[in-house]
C-alpha positions as CSV (number, residue, x, y, z in Angstrom):
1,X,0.0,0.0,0.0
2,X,0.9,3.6,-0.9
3,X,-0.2,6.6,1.0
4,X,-0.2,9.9,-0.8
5,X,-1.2,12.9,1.0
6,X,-3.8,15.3,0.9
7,X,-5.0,17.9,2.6
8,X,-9.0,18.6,2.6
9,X,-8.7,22.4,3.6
10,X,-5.3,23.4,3.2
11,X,-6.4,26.8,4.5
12,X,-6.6,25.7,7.5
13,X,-3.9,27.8,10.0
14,X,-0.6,26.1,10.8
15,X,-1.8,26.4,14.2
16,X,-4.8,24.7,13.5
17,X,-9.1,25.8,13.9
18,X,-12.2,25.6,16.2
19,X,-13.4,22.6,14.8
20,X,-16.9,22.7,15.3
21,X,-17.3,26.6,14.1
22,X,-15.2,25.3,11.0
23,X,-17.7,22.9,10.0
24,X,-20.4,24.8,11.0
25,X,-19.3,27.5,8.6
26,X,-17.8,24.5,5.8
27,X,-21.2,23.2,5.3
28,X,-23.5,26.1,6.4
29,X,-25.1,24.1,9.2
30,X,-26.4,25.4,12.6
31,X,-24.9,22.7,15.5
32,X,-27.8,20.1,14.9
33,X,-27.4,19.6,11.8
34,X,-23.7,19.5,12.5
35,X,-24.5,17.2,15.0
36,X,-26.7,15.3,12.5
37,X,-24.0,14.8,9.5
38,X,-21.3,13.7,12.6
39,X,-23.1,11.0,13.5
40,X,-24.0,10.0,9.9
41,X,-20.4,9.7,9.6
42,X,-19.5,7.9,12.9
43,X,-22.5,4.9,11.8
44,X,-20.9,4.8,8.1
45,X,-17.7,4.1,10.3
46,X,-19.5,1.4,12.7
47,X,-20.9,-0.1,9.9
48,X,-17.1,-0.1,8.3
49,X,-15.6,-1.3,11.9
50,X,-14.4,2.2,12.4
51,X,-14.8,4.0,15.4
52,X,-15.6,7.8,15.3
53,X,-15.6,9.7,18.8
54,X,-16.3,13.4,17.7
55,X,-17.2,14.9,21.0
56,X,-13.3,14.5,21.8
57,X,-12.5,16.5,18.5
58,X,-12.2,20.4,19.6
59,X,-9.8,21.3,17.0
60,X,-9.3,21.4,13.3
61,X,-5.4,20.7,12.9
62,X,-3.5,21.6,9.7
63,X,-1.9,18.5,8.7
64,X,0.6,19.5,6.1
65,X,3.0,18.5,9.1
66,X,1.5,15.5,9.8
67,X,1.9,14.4,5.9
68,X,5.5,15.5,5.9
69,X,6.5,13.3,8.9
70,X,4.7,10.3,7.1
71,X,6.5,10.9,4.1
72,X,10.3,11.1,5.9
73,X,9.2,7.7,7.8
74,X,10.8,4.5,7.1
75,X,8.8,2.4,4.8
76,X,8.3,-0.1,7.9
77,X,6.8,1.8,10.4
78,X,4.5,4.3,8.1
79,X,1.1,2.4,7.9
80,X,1.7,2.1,12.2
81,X,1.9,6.1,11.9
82,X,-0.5,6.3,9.9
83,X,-2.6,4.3,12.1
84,X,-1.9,6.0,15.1
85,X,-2.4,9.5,13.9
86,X,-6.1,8.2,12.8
87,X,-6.7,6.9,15.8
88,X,-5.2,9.7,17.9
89,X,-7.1,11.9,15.6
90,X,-10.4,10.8,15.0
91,X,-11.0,8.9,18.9
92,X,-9.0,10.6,20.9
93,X,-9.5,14.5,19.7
94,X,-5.6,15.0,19.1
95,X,-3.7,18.0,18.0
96,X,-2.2,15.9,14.9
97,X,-0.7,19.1,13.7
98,X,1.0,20.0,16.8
99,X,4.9,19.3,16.1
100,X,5.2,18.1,20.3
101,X,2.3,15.2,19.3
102,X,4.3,14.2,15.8
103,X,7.4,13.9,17.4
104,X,6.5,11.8,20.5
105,X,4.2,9.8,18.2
106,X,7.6,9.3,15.5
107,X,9.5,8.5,19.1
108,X,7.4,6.0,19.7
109,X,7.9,4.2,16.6
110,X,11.2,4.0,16.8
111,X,12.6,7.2,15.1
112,X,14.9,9.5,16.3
113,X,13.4,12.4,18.1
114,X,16.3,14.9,17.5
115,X,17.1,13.7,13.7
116,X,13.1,13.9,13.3
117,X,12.7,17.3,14.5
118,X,15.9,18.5,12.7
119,X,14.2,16.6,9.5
120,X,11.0,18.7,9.9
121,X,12.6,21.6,10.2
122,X,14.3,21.6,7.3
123,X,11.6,20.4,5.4
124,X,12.6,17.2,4.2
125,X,9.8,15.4,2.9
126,X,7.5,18.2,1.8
127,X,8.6,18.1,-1.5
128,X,6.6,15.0,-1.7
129,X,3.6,15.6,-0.1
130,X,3.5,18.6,-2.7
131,X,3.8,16.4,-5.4
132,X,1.2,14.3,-3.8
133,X,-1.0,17.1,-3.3
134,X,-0.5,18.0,-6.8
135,X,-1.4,14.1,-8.1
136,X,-4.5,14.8,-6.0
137,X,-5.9,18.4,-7.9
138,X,-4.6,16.5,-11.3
139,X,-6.6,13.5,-10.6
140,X,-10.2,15.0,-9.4
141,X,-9.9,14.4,-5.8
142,X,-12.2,16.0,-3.8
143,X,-12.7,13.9,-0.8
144,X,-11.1,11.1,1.1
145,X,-10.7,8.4,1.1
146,X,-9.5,7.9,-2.5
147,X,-8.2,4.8,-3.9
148,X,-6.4,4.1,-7.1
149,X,-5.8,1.1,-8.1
150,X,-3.0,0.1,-10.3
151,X,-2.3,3.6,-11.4
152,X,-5.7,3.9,-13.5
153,X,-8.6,2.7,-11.7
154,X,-10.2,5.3,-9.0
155,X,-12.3,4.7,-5.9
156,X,-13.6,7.5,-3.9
157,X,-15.7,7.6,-0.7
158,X,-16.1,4.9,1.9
159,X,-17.2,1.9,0.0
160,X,-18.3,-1.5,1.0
161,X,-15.9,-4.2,0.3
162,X,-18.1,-6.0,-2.1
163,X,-17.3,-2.8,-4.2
164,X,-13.4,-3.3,-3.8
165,X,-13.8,-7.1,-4.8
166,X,-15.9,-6.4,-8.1
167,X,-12.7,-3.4,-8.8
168,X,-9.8,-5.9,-8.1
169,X,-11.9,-9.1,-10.1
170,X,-12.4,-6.5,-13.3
171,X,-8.6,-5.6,-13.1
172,X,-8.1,-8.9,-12.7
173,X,-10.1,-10.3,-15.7
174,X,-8.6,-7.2,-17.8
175,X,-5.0,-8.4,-17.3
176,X,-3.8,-5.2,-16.9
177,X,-2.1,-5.6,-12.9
178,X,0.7,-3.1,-12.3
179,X,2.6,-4.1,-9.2
């Protein structure tokens, strides 16, 4: 698997948003209907064996930070962090874009907290979520999650796996897999 990033308002502040008043004003709803599309999304989730918890969610991170520090991550530890930012994200109401969170959260996944820092600092990696970014704008994205598969076929949205089974069999039948 191959994680590109992307970043669903990149106008969010580095330091991050009132997350509630941000979707309030995103979608144009008053807090029930906020209230109402959050839990439309945390039963899509259930339903997916994902777990939502947006009462814990106060703020709106910028995550261009987060995407860099996946992208400077060893190869064996990058679907862990990628994991764990989710998680830390979506049940625990983390600051994801807070550089103290990334660090402790790269620390704790075995890479080094000074070289990782200095790495950030400089930069390193950003060059590639832009390019990501960029792959995103070229190919239509407008949401996550997005899938391609074998560099031409596209799924967007959460979609049941039955979907994901009829993509791969039609590759499949097509002759056309790309590893």
């Amino acid at each position: 698997m191959h994680y590109r990033a992307y970043q669903l308002d990149p106008s969010t502040p580095v330091e991050g948003a009132d997350f509630a008043t941000l979707m309030r004003t995103k979608f144009r709803a008053d807090e029930s209907k906020l209230q109402a599309m959050l839990q439309q999304v945390t039963q899509a989730g259930q339903a997916s064996g994902l777990h939502f918890d947006f009462a814990q969610i106060t703020k709106m991170p910028n995550t261009l930070k987060a995407h860099q520090l996946i992208a400077i991550a060893p190869e064996e530890v990058k679907q862990q962090l990628v994991e764990v930012l989710f998680k830390s994200y979506f049940e625990d109401g983390k600051d994801i874009g807070h550089i103290d969170f990334l660090l402790e959260a790269a620390s704790l996944h075995g890479m080094d907290l000074h070289q990782t820092r200095i790495q950030l600092a400089a930069k390193q990696g950003l060059e590639q979520v832009e390019d990501d970014i960029a792959f995103a704008v070229q190919a239509g994205v407008t949401g996550v999650p997005f899938f391609v598969i074998n560099r031409k076929y596209a799924l967007t949205g959460a979609q049941p796996a039955a979907t994901f089974l009829q993509a791969l069999e039609q590759i499949s039948a097509e002759g056309t897999y790309e590893a």
